[in-house]
N, C-alpha and C positions, 0 to 999 in steps of 0.2 A: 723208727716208729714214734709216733707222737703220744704224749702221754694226754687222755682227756683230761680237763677239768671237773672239779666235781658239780659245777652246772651243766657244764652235757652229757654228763651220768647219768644226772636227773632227769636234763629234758629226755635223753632217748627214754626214760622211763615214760614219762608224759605223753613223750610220743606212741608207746605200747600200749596206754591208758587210750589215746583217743583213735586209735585203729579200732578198737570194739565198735565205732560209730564212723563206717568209712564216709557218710554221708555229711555227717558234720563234724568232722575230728577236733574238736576241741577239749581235749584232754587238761586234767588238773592235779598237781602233785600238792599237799603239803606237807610242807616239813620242816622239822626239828633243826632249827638253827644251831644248834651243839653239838647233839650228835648222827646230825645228817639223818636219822631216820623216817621215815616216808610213815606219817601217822595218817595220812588220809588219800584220798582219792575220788576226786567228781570227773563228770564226763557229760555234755550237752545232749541235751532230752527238752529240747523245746518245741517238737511235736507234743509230749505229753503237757508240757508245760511250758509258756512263751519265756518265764522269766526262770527256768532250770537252764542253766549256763556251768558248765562245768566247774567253775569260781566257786558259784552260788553251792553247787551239788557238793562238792568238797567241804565249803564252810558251815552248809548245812550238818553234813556228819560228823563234823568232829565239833561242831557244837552240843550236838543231841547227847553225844560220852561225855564229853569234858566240859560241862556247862560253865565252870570256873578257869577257863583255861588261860595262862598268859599269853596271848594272843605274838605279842608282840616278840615273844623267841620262836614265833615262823615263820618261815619262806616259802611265797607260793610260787610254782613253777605252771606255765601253761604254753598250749602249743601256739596259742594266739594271743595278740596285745589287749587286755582285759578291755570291756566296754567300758562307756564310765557308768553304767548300772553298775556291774562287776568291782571296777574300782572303788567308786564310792564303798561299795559292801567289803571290801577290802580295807580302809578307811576305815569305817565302824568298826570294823571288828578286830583293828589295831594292827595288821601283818604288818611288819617293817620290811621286807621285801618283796619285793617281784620279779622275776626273770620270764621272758617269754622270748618266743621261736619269730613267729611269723608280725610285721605292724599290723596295724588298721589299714593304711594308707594303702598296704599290697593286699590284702583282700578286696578293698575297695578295687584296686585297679582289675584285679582278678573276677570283679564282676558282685564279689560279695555283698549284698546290702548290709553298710554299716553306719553307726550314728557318726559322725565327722565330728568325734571331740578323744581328744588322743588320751590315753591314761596321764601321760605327765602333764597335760592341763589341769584335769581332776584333778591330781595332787596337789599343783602352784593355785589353784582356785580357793583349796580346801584349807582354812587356816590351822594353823597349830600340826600339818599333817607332818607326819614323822615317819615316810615309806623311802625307801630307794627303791627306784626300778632300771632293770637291766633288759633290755632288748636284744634281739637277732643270735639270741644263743642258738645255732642249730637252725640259723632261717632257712639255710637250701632244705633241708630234710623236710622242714614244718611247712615250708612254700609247696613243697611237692605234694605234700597230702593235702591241702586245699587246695589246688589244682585239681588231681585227679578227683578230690571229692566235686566239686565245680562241677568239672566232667560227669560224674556220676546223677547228679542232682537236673542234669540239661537233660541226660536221656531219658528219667523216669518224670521232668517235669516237675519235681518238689522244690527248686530254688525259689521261693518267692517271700520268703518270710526272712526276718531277718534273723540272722547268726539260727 
């Protein structure tokens, strides 16, 4: 038996998070750099809003409680590699890390409309930025859910907007 890490603890949780939206699974953990616990949680709602991105819906609520919060002792966990809308708001609001599931690059190929600027450019662009980011934790799992959501999106016709 293989022991998980505790970033694919997390993403499977992310990934639990963005199953409530089989359509656009983009799920978002944040969390407590110390003592690992999961203080938030966003999930993509950009039917109701273009720029509600599950990054965005996470950093929105745990800003609303903790309007003082050290930004910088959390870690955001997502089933997809942050746009760099996402990132950038990532950026601002100081998270020192990232981990995500799925790149850009394989939604793209997956048919996904996405903007073609990768989060680790965002960061290398952004001076002074102070993030680590961790890619492909859990990619077969997170590939599989935007596939089938893919799938899901071609038969009722909703794919045309992006993320």
């Amino acid at each position: 038996m293989i022991d998980k890490t505790t970033d694919e603890i997390l993403m499977e949780r992310a990934i639990e998070v963005a199953r409530k939206n089989p359509q656009f699974p983009f799920g978002t953990l944040l969390v407590d750099r110390f003592t690992r616990e999961v203080v938030a949680e966003g999930l993509n709602d950009a039917k109701a809003c273009p720029v509600r991105h599950g990054e965005i819906d996470a950093i929105e609520r745990w800003a609303l409680i903790h309007p003082d919060a050290n930004w910088s002792e959390l870690c955001l966990y997502t089933t997809a590699e942050p746009c760099c809308m996402c990132q950038g708001a990532i950026l601002w609001a100081g998270i020192s890390r990232v981990v995500f599931g799925t790149s850009i690059s394989t939604l793209k190929h997956m048919g996904w409309k996405q903007i073609d600027i990768s989060a680790a450019e965002v960061i290398q662009r952004t001076p002074d930025a102070d993030c680590q980011l961790v890619g492909g934790v859990l990619e077969q799992k997170c590939d599989a859910l935007f596939r089938d959501a893919k799938s899901k999106q071609m038969q009722s016709n909703h794919g045309d907007r992006y993320r």
